[in-house]
C-alpha positions in Angstrom: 33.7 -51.5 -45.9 35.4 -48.5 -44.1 39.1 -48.4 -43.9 39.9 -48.1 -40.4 43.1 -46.4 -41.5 41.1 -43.3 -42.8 39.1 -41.4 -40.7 37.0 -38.3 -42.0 36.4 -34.7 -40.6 34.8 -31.8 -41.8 36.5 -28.7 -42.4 36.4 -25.1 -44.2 38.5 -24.7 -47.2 39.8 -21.6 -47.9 41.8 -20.9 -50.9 42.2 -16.8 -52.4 39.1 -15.5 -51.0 37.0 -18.7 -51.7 35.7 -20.8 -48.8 34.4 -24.1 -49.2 32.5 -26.5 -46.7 34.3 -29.9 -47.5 34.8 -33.2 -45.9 38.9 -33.9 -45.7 40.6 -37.5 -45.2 43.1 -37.8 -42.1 45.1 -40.6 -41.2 43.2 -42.4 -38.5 45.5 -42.7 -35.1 44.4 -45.1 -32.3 46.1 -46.5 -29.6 47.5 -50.1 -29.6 48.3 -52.2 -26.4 50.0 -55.2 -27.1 49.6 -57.9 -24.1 51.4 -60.9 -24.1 50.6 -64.4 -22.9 53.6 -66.9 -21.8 54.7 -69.5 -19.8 54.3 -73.2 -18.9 50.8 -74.6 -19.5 50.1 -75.0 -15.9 51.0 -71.2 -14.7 50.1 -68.9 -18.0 51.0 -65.4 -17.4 49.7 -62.2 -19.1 51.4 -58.9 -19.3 50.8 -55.4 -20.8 53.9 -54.7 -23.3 53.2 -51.8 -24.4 50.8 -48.8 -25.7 51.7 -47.1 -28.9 50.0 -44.9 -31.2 49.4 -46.6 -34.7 47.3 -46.3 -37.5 44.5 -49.5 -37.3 45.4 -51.9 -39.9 48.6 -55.1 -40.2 48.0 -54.6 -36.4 49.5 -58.4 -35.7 52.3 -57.8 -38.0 52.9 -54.5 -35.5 52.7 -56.7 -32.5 55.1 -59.3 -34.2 57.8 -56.7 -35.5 57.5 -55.0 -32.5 58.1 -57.8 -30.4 60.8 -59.3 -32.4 62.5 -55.9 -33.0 62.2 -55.3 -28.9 64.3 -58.7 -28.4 61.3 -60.0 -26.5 61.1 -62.7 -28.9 63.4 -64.6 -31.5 61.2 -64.9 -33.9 57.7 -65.6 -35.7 58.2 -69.2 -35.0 57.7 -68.4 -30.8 54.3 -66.9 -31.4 51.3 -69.5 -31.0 48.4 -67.4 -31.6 47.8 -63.5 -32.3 44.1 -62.6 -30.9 43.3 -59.7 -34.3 40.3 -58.1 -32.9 42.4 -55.1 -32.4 40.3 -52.5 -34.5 37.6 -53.0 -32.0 39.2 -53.2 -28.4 42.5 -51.3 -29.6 44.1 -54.1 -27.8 46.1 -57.1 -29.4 46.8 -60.4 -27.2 49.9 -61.9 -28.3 50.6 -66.0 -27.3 53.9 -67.5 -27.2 54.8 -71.2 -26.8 54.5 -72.9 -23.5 58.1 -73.7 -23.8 59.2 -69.8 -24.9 60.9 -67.6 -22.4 60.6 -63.9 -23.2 63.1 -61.5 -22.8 61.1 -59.2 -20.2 63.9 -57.0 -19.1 63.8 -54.5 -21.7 60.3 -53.9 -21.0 59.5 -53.6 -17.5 59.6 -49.5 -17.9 55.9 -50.3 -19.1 56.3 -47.7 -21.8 53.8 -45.7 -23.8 55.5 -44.5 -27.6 53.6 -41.7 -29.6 53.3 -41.7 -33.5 56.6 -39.7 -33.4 58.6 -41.7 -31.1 59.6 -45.2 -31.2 62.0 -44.7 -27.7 59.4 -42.6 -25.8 58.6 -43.5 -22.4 61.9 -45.7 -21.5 63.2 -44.4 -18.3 67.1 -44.8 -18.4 69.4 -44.1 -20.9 70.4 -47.9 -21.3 66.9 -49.1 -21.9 67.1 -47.5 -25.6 69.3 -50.0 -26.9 67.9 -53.3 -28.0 69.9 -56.7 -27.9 71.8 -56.4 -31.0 74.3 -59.0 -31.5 77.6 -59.6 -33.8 75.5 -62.3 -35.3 72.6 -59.4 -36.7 75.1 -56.9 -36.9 77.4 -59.1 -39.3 76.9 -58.0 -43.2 76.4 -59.7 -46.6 78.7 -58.7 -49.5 75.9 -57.8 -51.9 76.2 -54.8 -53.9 73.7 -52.2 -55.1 73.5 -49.9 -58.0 73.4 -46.3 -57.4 71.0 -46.1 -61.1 69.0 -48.6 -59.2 68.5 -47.2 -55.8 67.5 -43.7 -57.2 64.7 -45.4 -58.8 62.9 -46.9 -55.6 61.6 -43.2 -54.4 59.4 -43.2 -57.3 58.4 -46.7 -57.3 57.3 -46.4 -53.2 55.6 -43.5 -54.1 53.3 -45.1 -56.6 52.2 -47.8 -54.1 51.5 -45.5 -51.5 47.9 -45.3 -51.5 47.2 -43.8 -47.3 49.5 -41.0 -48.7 47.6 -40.0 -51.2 44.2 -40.4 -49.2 45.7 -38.5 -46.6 49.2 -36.7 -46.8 49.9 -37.4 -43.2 51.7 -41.4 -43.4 55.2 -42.8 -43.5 55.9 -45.4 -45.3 58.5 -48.0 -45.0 59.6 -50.6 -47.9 61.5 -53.9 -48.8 63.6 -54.3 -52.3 65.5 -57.3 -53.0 69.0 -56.8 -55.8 66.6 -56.6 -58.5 64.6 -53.9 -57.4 61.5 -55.9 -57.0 59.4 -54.4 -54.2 58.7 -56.8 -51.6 56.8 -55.3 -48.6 55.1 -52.2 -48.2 53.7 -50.9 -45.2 52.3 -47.5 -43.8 51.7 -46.2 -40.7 51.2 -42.9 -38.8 54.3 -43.5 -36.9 57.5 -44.0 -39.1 59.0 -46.5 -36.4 55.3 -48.0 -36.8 55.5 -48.8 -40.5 59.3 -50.6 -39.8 57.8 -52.5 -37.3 54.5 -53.9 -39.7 57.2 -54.4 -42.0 59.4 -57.2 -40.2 56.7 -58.7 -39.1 55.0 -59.5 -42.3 58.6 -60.3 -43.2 58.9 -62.8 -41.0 54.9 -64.0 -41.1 56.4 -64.0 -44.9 59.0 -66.2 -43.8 61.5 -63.6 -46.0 64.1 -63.9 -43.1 67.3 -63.2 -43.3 67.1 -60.1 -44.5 70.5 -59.1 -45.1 70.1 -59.6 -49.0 67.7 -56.9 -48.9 67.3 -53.0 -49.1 65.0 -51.0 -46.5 63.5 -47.7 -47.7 61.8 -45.0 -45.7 60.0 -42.2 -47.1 61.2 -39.5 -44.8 64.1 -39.3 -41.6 66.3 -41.7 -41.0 66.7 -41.6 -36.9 68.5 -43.8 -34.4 65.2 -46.1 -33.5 64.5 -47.1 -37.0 68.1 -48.4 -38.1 68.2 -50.2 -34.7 65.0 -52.1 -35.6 66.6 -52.7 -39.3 69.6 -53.8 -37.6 67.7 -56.4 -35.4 66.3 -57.9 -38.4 70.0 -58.0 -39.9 69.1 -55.3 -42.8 72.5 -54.3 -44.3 71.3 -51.5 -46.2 69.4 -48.5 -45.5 68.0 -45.7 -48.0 66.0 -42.7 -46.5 64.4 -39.7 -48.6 65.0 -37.5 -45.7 68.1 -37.1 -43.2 69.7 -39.1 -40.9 70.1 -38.3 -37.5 73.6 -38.1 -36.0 73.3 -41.0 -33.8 71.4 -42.9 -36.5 74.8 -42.8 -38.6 77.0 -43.6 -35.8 74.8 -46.9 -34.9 75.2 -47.6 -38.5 78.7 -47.2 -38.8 79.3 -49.2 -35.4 76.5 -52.2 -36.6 78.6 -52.3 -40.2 75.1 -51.1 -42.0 75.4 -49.0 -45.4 73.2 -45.9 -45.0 71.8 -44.0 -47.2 70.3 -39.9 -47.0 68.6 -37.3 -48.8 67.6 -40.0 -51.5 65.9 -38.0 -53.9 66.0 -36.2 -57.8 68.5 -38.6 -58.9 71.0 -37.9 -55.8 71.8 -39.3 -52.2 74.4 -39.1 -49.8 76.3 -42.0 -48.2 77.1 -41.8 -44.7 78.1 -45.3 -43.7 79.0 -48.4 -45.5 80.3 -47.1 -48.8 81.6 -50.5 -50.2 78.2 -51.9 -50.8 77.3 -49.7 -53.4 78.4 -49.6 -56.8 77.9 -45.9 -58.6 76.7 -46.6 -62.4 74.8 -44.9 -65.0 71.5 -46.8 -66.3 
């Protein structure tokens, strides 16, 4: 069976003065429209959330972490049923509970993201923030090995199998204190890949999540450590930079972050206390 994440393309090769005909792999990008269905039993109402570009696949854990990271929802536990046929109509109909009141506000700028963008389309400044509260922002005490954390780059790496199809994905991924890997998920769209992630977290029923350690595989910016703060992650590692807003949300939500995780170093720009610099 195809993998709708993967699509194919033919190109010309050219490497020295060699050219090849060749088929190359490409990380598939579709658009996504989540619609969501709420309200009493007698007056059901359906609304278009949102479009954003995604790569097919974990498409009602997107809708869910999306959702849920959005503060449209509190939680897996509002959702009644999740219509999947999305790699056909590139649309995904999300049900809540008769008795479930979304929280609409946030989304009534109608917005369309790109693979780039998780904020892209919001039309004031104050629409960017999501409904984090002192409850999610409030931290656990656990500590983490610097020995240990330098190890998860490579240990990501070896799971990520769209990468090495394609060379165009993000990935984002869960560790718990042992450096067990928990969740992996890829995506096109690095806020994308976040967003599969808490939902099959909380599909997993692996809430809270302030025992554990998110890692991304490239940038750290502002949109993906407010998702991570939503879900009550406490620490973030990223093999690529931060942005400068991303470490003053982080520093302001009390979450540790981590940059530049790679070759046995990192830098710590927020939340120093939480980890613990040791030698294997």
């Amino acid at each position: 069976m195809p993998n709708p994440a993967i699509s194919y393309t033919r190109i010309t090769r050219v490497q020295d003065t060699i050219v090849t005909a060749t088929e190359d792999a490409l990380a598939a990008e579709e658009p996504l429209e989540i619609q969501l269905i709420y309200g009493p039993a007698t007056h059901r109402q359906q609304q278009s959330i949102s479009v954003t570009m995604r790569t097919p696949g974990q498409d009602p854990e997107l809708a869910t972490g999306f959702l849920f990271t959005e503060g449209i929802i509190h939680g897996d536990e509002d959702i009644k049923a999740i219509s999947s046929e999305s790699e056909v109509t590139n649309t995904i109909l999300v049900s809540l509970h008769e008795q479930v009141c979304p929280v609409l506000k946030t989304t009534q700028r109608n917005f369309v993201s790109n693979a780039g963008c998780g904020v892209c389309g919001k039309t004031d400044i104050t629409s960017i923030y999501a409904p984090v509260t002192k409850e999610t922002a409030d931290g656990s005490t656990t500590k983490w090995s610097s020995a240990m954390i330098t190890r998860l780059p490579d240990m990501l790496r070896k799971q990520q199998q769209l990468f090495d199809d394609t060379g165009g994905i993000h990935a984002a991924a869960l560790f718990d204190g042992a450096a067990n890997l928990l969740l992996m998920r890829e995506d096109i769209g690095r806020h994308n890949a976040v967003d599969k992630l808490i939902g099959a977290a909380l599909q997993q029923k692996l809430f809270p999540m302030d025992q554990y350690l998110l890692l991304l595989s490239g940038r750290a910016g502002f949109e993906l450590i407010q998702k991570a703060a939503m879900a009550g992650i406490k620490v973030i590692a990223a093999v690529g930079a931060p942005s400068g807003m991303a470490v003053k949300m982080a520093g302001e939500w009390d979450i540790t972050l981590i940059g530049f995780l790679r070759q046995q170093r990192f830098n710590i720009y927020t939340g120093e206390q939480r980890i613990i610099i040791a030698n294997e």
